[in-house]
C-alpha positions as CSV (number, residue, x, y, z in Angstrom):
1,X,202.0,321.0,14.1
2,X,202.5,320.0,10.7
3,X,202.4,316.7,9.2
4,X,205.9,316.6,8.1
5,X,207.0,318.0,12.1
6,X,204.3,315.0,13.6
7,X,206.1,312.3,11.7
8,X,209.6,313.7,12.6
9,X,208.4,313.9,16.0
10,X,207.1,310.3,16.0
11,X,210.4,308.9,14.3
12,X,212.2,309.9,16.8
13,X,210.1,308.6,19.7
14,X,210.5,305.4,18.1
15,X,213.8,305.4,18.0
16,X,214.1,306.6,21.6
17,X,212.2,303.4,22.8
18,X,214.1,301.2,20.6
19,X,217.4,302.2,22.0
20,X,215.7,302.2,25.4
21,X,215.0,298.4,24.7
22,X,218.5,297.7,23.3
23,X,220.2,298.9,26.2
24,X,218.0,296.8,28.8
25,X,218.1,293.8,26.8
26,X,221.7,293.8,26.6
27,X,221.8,294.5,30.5
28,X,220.0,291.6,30.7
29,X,221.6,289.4,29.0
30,X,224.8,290.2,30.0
31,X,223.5,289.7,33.7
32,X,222.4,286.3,32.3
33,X,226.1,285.7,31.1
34,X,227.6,286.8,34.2
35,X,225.8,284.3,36.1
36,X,227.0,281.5,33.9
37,X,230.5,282.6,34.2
38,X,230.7,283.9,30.4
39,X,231.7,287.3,31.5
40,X,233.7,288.1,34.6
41,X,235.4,290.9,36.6
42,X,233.5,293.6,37.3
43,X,229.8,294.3,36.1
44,X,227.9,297.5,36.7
45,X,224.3,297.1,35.1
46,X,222.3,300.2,33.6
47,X,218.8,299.0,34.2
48,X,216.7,301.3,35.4
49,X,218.6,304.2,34.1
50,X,217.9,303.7,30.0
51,X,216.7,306.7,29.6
52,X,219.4,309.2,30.6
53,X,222.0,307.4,28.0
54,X,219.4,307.2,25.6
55,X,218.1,310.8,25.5
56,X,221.1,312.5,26.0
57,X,223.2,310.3,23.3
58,X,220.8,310.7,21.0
59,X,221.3,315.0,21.3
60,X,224.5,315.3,20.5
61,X,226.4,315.4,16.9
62,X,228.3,312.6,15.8
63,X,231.6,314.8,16.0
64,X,231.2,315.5,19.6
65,X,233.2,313.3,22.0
66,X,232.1,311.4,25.3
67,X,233.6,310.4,28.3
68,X,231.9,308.1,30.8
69,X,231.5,306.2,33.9
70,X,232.1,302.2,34.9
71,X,228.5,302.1,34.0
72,X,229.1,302.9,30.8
73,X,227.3,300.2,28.6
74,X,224.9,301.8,26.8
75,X,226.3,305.3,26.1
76,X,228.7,303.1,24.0
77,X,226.1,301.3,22.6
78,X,224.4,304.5,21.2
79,X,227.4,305.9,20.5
80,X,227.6,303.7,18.1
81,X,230.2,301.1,19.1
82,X,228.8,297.8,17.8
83,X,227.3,295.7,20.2
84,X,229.3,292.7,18.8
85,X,232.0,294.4,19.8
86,X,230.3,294.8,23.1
87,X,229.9,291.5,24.0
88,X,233.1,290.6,22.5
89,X,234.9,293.1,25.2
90,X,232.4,291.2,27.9
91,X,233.7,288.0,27.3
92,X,237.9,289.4,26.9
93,X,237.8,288.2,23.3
94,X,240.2,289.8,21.4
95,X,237.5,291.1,18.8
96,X,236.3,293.1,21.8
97,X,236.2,296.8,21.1
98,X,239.3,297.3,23.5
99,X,240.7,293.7,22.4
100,X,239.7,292.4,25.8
101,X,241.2,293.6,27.6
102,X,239.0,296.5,29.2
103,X,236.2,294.4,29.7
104,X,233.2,296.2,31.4
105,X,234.2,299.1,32.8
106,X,236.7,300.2,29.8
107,X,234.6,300.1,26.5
108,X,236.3,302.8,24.3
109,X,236.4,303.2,20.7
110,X,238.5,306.3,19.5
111,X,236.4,306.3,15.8
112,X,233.2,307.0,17.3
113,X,234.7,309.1,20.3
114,X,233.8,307.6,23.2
115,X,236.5,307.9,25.7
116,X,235.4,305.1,28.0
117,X,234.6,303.8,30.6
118,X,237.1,304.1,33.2
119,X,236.6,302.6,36.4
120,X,238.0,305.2,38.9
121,X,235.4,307.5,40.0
122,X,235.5,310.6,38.8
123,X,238.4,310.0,36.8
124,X,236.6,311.1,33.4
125,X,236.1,315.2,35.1
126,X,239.8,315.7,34.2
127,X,240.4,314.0,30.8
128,X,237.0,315.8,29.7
129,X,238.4,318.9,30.5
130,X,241.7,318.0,28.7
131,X,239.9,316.8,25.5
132,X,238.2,320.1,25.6
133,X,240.9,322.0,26.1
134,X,242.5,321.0,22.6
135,X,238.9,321.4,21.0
136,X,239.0,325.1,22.0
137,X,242.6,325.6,21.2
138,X,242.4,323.9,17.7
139,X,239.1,326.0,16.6
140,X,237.3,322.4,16.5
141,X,232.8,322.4,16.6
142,X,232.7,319.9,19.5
143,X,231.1,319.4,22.5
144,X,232.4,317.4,24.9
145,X,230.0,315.4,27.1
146,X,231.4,313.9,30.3
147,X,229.0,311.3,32.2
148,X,229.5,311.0,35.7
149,X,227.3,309.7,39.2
150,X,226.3,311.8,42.0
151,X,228.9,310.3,43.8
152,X,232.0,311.8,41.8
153,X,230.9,315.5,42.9
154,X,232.3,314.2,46.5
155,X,235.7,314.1,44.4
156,X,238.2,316.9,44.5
157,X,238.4,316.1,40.5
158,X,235.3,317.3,40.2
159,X,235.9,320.4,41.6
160,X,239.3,320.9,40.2
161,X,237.4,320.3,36.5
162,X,234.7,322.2,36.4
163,X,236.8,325.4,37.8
164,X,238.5,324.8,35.1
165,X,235.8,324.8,32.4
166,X,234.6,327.4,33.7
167,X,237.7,329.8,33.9
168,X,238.6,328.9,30.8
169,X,235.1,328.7,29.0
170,X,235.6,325.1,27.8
171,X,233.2,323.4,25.8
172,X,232.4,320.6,28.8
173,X,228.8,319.5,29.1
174,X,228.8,318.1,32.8
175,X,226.0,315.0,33.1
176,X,225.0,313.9,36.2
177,X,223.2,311.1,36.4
178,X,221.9,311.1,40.2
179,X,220.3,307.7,41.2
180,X,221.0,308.6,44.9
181,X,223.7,305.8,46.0
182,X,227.0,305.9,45.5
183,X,227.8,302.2,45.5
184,X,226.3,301.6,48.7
185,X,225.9,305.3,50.5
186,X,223.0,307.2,49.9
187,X,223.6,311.0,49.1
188,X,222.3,313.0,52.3
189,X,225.0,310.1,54.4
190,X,227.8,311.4,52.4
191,X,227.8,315.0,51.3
192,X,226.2,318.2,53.2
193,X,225.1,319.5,50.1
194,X,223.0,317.1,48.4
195,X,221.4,320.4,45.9
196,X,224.3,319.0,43.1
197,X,222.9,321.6,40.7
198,X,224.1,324.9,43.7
199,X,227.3,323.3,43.9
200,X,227.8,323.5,40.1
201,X,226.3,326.7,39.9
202,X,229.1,327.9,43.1
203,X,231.6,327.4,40.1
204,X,229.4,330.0,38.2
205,X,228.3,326.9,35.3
206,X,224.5,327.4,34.6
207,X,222.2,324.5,35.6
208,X,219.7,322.5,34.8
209,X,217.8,319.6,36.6
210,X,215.8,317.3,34.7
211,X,213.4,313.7,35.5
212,X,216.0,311.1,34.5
213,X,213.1,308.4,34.1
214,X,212.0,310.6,30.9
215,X,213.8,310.5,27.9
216,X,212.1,313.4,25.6
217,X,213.2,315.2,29.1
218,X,216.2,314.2,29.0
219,X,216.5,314.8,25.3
220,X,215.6,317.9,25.4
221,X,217.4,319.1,28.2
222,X,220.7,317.9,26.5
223,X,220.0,319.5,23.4
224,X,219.6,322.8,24.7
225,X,222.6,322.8,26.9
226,X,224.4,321.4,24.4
227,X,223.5,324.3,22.2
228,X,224.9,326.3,24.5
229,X,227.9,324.9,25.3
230,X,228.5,324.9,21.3
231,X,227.7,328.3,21.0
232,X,230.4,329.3,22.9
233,X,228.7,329.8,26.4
234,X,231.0,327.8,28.6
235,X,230.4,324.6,30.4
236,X,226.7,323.8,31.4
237,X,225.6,320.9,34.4
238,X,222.5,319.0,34.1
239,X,221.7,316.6,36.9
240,X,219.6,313.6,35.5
241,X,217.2,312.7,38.7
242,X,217.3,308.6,37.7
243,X,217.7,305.4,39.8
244,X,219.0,301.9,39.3
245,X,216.8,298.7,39.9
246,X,219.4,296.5,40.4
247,X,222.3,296.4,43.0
248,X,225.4,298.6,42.3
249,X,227.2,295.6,40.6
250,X,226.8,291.7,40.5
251,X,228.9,291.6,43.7
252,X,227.0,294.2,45.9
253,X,224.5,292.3,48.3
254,X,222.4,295.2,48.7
255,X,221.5,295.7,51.9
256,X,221.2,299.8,51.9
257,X,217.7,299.9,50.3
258,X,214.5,299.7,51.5
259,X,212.6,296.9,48.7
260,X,209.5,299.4,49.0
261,X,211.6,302.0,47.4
262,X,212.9,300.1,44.8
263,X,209.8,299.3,43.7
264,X,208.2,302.2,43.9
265,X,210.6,303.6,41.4
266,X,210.4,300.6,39.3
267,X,206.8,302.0,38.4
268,X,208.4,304.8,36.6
269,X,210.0,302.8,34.3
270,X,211.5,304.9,31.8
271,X,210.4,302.2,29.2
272,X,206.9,301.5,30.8
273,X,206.1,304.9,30.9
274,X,207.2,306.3,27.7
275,X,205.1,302.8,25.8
276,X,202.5,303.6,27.5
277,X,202.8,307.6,26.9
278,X,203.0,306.9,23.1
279,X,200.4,304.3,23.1
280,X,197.8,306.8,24.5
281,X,198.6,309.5,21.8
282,X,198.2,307.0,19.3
283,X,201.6,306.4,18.6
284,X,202.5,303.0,19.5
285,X,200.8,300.2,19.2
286,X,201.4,296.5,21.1
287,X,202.5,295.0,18.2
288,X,204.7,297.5,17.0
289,X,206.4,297.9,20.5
290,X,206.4,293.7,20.8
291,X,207.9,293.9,17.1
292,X,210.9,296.7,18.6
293,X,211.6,294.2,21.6
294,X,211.8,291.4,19.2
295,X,214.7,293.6,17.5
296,X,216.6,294.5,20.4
297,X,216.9,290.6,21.4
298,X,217.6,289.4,18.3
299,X,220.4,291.9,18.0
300,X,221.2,290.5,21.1
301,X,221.6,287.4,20.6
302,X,223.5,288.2,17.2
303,X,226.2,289.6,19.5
304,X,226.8,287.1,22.0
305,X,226.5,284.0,19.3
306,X,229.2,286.7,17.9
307,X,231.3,286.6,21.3
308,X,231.2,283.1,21.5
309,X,232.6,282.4,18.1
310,X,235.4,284.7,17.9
311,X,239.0,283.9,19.2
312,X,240.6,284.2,22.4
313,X,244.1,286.3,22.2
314,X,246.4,284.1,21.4
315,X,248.8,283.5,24.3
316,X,251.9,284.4,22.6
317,X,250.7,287.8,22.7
318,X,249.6,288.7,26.4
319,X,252.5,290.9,26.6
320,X,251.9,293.0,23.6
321,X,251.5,296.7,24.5
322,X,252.6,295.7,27.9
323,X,255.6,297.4,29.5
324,X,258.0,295.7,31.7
325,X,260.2,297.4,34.2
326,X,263.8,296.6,32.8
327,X,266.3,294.8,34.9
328,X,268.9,296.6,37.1
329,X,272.5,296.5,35.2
């Protein structure tokens, strides 16, 4: 390897760790903030999983577009949507990068392209197919990348979409990040087929499964498939194996999981592992990854001082973009 190739290489290890720890420390936090009744509805936490967002975000080009899941913090984040805008959406402030009134589950930011967020499972299949569907028509270079659980391939919308893509050779890469509950059901209670990859590759759409606790997997993995898809080879599935160390959301008791399980996944950390990977090629050092941790939270805690301090919508506008059945004649 040259030298030029090993700092590239390094650079972008380094980044992929940083994003890694600005995802879980904003997971944190805002689990932190949900507890003290700053942010409320529904919240869906990442933790666990930072390395599927993180790897496959950073593979794509800025003009592609994604579409995404509930859990759908830190592909926004690495998108590019500001995370003061973030936490502003969190907390329903109006500065909020849906003017608060998404919240969680609806980040979405049209000049970056990042299509939510939606909090319907499975929803996303269909409008990813759509958004695709005028790419091809209008001769546009995009890829569009539709995130999605294990749980959404029980959904006739997934089946429905990916026909589709494929019939019509549609620029759709399929993600599937499989962390093996859907909210509360584990994947063997609820579909025969738990091989996700054979029932992609039934619609014809090659395949590819990949460790979802290791992001230069994951990176890679992404890149090539979005290659692919770019290229003009049709719709491509990659199932990210991953899991989440917390519950399903802040409401879920969890009660479907053996604690010995949980933990030992938790020892693949996608962040432990890949610090500790780069510190034993010589990579990383402690103070260099204490110094990228100190970043993340002080980014952080930029945003929520941010969310704090901005304004509430002002009442007198609660009905704007609203529509209101009209009264009978």
């Amino acid at each position: 390897m040259t030298t030029a190739a090993a700092r590239e290489e390094r650079a972008l290890a380094l980044r992929l760790l940083a994003d890694m720890l600005r995802i879980r420390r904003m997971e944190e936090k805002c689990a932190e903030l949900y507890g003290a009744g700053k942010i409320r509805g529904f919240l869906h936490l990442y933790i666990g999983q930072e390395a599927c967002a993180t790897g496959a975000m950073n593979a794509l080009a800025a003009q592609d577009t994604v579409v995404a899941t509930y859990r759908e913090h830190g592909h926004a984040l690495l998108r590019g949507v500001p995370m003061n805008a973030i936490m502003a959406e969190m907390f329903g402030k109006v500065a909020g990068c849906s003017r608060g009134r998404g919240g969680s589950m609806h980040l979405f930011d049209i000049a970056r392209r990042f299509y939510g967020g939606n909090a319907i499972v499975g929803a996303g299949l269909p409008l990813a197919v759509g958004l695709a569907l005028a790419d091809e028509q209008q001769g546009r270079d995009r890829v569009t990348a539709c995130v999605f659980g294990e749980g959404a391939m029980a959904e006739g919308a997934f089946h429905e979409a990916i026909n589709l893509a494929a019939l019509w050779r549609l620029p759709v890469l399929f993600c599937c990040e499989n962390n093996l509950y859907a909210m509360g059901t584990a994947l063997a209670r609820s579909q025969s087929q738990t091989d996700l990859c054979a029932k992609a590759a039934s619609y014809k759409v090659p395949t590819l499964r990949v460790d979802g606790m290791d992001v230069l997997a994951v990176h890679a993995a992404t890149r090539q498939a979005a290659g692919q898809v770019r290229a003009g080879a049709g719709p491509f599935f990659l199932e990210f194996q991953t899991y989440r160390f917390r519950a399903h959301s802040m409401f879920d008791p969890e009660l479907y999981r053996d604690k010995a399980e949980v933990e030992a996944w938790k020892t693949r950390g996608p962040i432990h592992s890949f610090s500790a990977h780069l510190k034993e090629l010589g990579q990383l050092t402690e103070s260099r990854f204490l110094a990228l941790d100190a970043q993340a939270e002080a980014e952080v805690n930029a945003a929520v001082a941010f969310a704090e301090a901005v304004p509430w919508e002002p009442v007198t506008d609660l009905l704007r973009d609203v529509t209101t059945p009209k009264e009978a004649p």
